[in-house]
C-alpha positions as CSV (number, residue, x, y, z in Angstrom):
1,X,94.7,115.2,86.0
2,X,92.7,116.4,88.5
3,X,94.5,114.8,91.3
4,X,97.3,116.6,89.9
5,X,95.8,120.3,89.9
6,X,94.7,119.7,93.5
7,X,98.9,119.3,94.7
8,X,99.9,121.9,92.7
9,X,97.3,123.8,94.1
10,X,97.7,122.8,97.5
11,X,101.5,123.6,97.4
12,X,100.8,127.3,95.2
13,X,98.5,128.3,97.9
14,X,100.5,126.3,100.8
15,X,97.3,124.7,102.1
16,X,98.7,122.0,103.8
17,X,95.6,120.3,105.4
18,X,94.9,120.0,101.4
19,X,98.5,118.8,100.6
20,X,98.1,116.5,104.1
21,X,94.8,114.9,103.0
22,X,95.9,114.4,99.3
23,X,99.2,112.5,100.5
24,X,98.9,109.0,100.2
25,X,98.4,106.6,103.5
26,X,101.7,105.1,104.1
27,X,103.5,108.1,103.4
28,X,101.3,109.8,106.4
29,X,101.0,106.6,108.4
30,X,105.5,106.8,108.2
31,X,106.0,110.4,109.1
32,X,103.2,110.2,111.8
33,X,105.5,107.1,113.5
34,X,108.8,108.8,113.3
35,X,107.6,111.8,114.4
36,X,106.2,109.3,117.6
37,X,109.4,107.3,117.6
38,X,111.5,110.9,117.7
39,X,109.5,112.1,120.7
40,X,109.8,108.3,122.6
41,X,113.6,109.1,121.9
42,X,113.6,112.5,123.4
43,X,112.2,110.8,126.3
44,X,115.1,108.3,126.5
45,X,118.2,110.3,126.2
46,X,118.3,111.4,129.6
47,X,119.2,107.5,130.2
48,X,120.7,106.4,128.0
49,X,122.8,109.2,126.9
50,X,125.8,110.6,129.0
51,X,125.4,114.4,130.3
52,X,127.9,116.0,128.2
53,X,126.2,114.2,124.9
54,X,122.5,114.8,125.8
55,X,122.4,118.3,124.0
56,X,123.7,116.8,121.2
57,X,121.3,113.8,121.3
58,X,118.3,115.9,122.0
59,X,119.4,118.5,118.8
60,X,119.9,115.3,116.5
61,X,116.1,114.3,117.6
62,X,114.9,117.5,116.1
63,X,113.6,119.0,119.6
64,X,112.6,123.0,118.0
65,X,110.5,120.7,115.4
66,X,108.6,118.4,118.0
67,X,107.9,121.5,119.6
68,X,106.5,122.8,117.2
69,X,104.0,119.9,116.3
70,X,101.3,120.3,119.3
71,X,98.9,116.9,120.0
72,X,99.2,113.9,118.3
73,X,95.7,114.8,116.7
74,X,94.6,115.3,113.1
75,X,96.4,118.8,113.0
76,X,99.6,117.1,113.2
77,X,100.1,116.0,110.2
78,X,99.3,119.6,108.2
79,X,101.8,120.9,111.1
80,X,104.3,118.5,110.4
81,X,104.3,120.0,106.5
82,X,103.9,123.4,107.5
83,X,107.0,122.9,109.8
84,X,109.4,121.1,107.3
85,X,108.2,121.4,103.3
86,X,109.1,125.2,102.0
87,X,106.8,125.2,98.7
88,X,109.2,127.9,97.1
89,X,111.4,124.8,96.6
90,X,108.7,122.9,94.5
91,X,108.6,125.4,91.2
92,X,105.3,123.5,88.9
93,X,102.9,126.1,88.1
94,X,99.3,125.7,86.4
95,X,100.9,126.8,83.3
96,X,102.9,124.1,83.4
97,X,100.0,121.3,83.5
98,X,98.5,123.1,80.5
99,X,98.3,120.9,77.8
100,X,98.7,117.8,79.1
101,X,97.6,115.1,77.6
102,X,97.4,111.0,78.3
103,X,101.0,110.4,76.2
104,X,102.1,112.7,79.8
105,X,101.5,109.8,82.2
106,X,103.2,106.7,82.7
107,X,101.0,103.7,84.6
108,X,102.5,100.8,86.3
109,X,100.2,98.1,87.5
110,X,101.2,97.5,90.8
111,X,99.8,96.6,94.1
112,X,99.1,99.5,94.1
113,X,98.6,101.1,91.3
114,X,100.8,103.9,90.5
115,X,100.8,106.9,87.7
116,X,103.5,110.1,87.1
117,X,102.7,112.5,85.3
118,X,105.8,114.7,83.2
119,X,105.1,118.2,82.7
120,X,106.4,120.7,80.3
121,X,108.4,121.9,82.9
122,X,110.3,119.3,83.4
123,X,108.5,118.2,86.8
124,X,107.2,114.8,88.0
125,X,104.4,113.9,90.0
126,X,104.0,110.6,90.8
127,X,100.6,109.5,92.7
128,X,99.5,106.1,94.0
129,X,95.9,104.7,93.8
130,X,93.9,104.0,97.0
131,X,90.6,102.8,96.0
132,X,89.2,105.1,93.9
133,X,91.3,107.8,94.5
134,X,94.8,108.8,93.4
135,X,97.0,110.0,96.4
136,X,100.1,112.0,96.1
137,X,103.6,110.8,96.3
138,X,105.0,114.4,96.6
139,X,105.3,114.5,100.4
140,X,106.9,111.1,100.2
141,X,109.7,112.5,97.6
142,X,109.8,115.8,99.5
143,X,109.9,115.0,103.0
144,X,110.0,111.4,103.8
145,X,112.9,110.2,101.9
146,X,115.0,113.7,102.6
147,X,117.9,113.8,103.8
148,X,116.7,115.5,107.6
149,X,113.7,113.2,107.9
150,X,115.8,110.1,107.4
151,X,118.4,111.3,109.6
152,X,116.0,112.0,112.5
153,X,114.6,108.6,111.4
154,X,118.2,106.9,112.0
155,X,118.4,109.2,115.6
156,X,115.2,108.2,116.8
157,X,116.2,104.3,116.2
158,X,119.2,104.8,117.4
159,X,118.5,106.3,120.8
160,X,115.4,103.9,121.1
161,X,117.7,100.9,120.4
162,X,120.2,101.8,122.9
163,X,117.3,102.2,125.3
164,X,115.9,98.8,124.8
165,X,119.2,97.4,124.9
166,X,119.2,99.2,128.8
167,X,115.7,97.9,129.5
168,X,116.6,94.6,128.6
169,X,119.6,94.0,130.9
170,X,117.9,96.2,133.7
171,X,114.9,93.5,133.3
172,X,117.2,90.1,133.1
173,X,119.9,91.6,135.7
174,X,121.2,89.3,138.3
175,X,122.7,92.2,140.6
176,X,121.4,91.5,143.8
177,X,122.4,95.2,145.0
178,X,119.5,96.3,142.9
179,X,116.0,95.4,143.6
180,X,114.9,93.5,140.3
181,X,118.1,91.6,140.3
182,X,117.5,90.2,143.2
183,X,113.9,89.2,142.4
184,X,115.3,87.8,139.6
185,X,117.5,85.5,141.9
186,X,114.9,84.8,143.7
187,X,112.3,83.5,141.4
188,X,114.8,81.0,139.2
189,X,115.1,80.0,142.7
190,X,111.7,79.2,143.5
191,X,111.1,78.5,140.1
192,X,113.9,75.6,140.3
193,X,112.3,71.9,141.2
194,X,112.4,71.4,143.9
195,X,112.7,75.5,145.0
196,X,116.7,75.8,145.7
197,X,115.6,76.8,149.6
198,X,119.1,77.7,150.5
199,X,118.8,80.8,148.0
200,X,115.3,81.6,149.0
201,X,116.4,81.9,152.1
202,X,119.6,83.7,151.2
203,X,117.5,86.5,149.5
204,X,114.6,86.6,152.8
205,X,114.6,90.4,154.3
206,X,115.7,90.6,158.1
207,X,111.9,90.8,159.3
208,X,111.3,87.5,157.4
209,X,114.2,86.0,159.0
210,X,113.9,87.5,162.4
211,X,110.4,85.5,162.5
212,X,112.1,82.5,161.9
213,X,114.6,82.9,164.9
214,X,111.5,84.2,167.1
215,X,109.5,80.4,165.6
216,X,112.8,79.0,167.3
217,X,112.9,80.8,170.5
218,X,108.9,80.7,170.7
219,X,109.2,76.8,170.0
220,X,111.6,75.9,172.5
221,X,109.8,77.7,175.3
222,X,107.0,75.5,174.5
223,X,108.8,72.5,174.1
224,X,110.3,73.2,177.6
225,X,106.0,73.8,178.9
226,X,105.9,69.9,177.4
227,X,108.6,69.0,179.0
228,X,107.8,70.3,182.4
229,X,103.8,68.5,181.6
230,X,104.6,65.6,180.5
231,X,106.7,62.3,181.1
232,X,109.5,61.4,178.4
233,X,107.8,59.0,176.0
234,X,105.0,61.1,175.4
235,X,106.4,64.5,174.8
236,X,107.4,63.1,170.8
237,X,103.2,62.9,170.3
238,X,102.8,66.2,172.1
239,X,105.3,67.8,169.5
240,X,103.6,66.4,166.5
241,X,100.1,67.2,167.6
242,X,100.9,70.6,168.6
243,X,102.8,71.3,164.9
244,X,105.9,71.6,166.7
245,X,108.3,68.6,165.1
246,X,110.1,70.4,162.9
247,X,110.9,73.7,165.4
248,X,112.2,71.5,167.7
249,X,114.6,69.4,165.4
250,X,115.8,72.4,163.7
251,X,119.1,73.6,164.7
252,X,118.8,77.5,162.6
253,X,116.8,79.7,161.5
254,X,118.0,78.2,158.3
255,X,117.7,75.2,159.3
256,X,114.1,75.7,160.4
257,X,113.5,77.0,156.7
258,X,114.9,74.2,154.9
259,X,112.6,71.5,157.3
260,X,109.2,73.6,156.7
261,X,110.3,73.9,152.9
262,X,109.6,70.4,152.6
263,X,106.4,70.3,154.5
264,X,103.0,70.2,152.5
265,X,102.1,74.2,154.7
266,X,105.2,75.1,153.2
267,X,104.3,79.0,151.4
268,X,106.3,80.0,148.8
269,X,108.0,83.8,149.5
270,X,107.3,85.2,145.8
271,X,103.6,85.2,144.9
272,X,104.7,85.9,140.9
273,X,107.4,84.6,138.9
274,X,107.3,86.6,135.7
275,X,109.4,89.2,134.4
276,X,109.9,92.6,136.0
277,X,108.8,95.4,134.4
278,X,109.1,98.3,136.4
279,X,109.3,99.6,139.9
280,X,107.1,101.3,142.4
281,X,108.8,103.6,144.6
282,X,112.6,104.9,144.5
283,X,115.4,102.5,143.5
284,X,117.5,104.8,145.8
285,X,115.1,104.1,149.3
286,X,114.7,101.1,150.9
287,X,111.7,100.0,150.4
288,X,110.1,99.4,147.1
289,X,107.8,97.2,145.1
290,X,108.9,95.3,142.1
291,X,106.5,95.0,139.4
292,X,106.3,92.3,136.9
293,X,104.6,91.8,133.7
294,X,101.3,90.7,134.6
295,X,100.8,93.5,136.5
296,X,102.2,91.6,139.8
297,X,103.8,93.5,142.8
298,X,106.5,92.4,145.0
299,X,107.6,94.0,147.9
300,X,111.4,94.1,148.5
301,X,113.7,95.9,151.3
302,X,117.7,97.1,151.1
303,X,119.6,96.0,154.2
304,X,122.3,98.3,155.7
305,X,124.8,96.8,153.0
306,X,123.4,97.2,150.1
307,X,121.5,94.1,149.2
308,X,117.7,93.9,147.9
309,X,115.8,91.0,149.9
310,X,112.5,89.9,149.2
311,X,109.8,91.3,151.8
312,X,106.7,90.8,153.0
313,X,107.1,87.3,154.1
314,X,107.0,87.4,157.8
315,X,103.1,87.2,157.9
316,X,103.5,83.7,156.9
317,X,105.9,82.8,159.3
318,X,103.9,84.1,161.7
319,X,101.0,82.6,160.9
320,X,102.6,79.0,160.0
321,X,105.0,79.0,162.5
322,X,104.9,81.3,165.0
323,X,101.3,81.2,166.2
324,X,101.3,77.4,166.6
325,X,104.2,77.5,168.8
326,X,102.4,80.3,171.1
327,X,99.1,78.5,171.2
328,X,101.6,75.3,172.7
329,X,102.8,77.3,175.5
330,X,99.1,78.2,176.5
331,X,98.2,75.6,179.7
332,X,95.8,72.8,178.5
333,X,91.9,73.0,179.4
């Protein structure tokens, strides 16, 4: 009885922190989330609603109430009643709990326990019990299982869904005109075994690739220093001991990558392999970082038609490649 007197005084007096704390758990713990999940969604619609729908979108998301909530703190949930339970609607007095009696109240056994009490005026309170208090079910009947809530409940999912649904294909895309699709390509194609060197080398940025041809150009310079040095049958020796084999066999720049992609120096262009999550830096520029799930970031570069290439790699051309070449055209001690 006295769990009943507090709501009906709660709700005559509209005291809503009251009303708030005597509301049982789950009822608070649902509205809390789809109040959460609404303003997630309001976040959303911009992308995955088209302009002319968006006012729409953001109206069915209940935007004048969210606004109305403040910080997700412990005010919110009072606010949240304040904002959306009218307690003219809810007509019990304190007359009408006089003379109640146990032969009022109905008990079920539960998990959890649960109780209504019938008035003489024809009302029902139903109440649940959470350790050893009874909680209030009125909010739940009121609010949560209303026809606006559940609406704004559906919105919210909906809107979210379709937002997921985007996040998902922008995370697994295989569009190499946009930077995480192309990182994508690129790491099933290191990924493969062996790594499928003809795609890596596809999907290398011109400054990657631009190292390679200056390995080549570098190389042969230095194979024409052994040459001048050194009589026929010992320039193959000179090659190996100066690193210089596989530059000098190699025919491309592609070529060249294929050869030191089956060496033991061989360095792999993508440092992570995991799914991206987000990037750094506009998707309309250039240049931006991809970053993946474990917090990884990956630097790619849009050529003048369109493509994302992975970048960052020419360091390790340089310093493979490159740099042994220019230390072979330095005149021996």
């Amino acid at each position: 009885m006295e769990a009943v007197r507090r709501t009906v005084d709660a709700v005559r007096t509209k005291d809503m922190a009251a009303l708030w704390e005597m509301t049982d758990r789950a009822t608070q713990t649902s509205l809390l989330a789809i109040v959460r999940d609404a303003e997630l969604a309001r976040q959303k619609v911009s992308l995955v609603w088209p302009e002319s729908q968006r006012s729409a979108a953001l109206e069915a998301l209940a935007s004048g109430l969210l606004d109305k909530l403040g910080p997700d703190d412990a005010g919110r949930g009072p606010r949240l009643l304040s904002a959306v339970l009218d307690p003219s609607t809810i007509t019990v007095t304190t007359e009408a709990l006089d003379g109640l009696s146990p032969r009022d109240i109905t008990h079920e056994a539960g998990p959890p326990p649960r109780a209504s009490v019938f008035t003489s005026g024809g009302d029902v309170f139903t109440f649940t019990r959470e350790g050893d208090t009874w909680r209030s079910a009125l909010v739940r009947d009121q609010v949560l299982e209303k026809g606006p809530f559940t609406a704004l409940h559906d919105n919210a999912k909906k809107t979210l869904g379709l937002a997921e649904e985007r996040e998902k294909a922008w995370r697994v895309s295989l569009d190499p005109k946009t930077p995480q699709g192309s990182y994508n390509l690129a790491r099933q194609a290191q990924g493969r075994k062996p790594p499928d060197l003809e795609a890596l080398f596809a999907l290398l940025d011109d400054s990657a690739r631009g190292a390679l041809f200056e390995a080549l150009e570098t190389a042969r310079m230095a194979q024409k220093a052994i040459q001048q040095r050194l009589a026929k049958p010992l320039r193959k020796e000179a090659y190996a001991n100066a690193n210089l084999t596989r530059l000098v066999e190699a025919t491309s720049d592609r070529d060249l990558f294929r050869r030191w992609g089956q060496s033991d120096d061989f360095v792999l262009p993508l440092s992570f392999l995991d799914e991206p999550r987000s990037l750094e830096g506009p998707a309309d520029g250039i240049d931006v970082k991809v970053v993946t799930e474990s917090g990884g970031k990956v630097p790619m570069h849009r050529d003048e038609d369109g493509f994302w290439r992975v970048g960052g790699f020419r360091p390790a051309v340089e310093k493979v490649l490159i740099e042994p070449a220019k230390r072979a055209l330095q005149p021996s001690p």
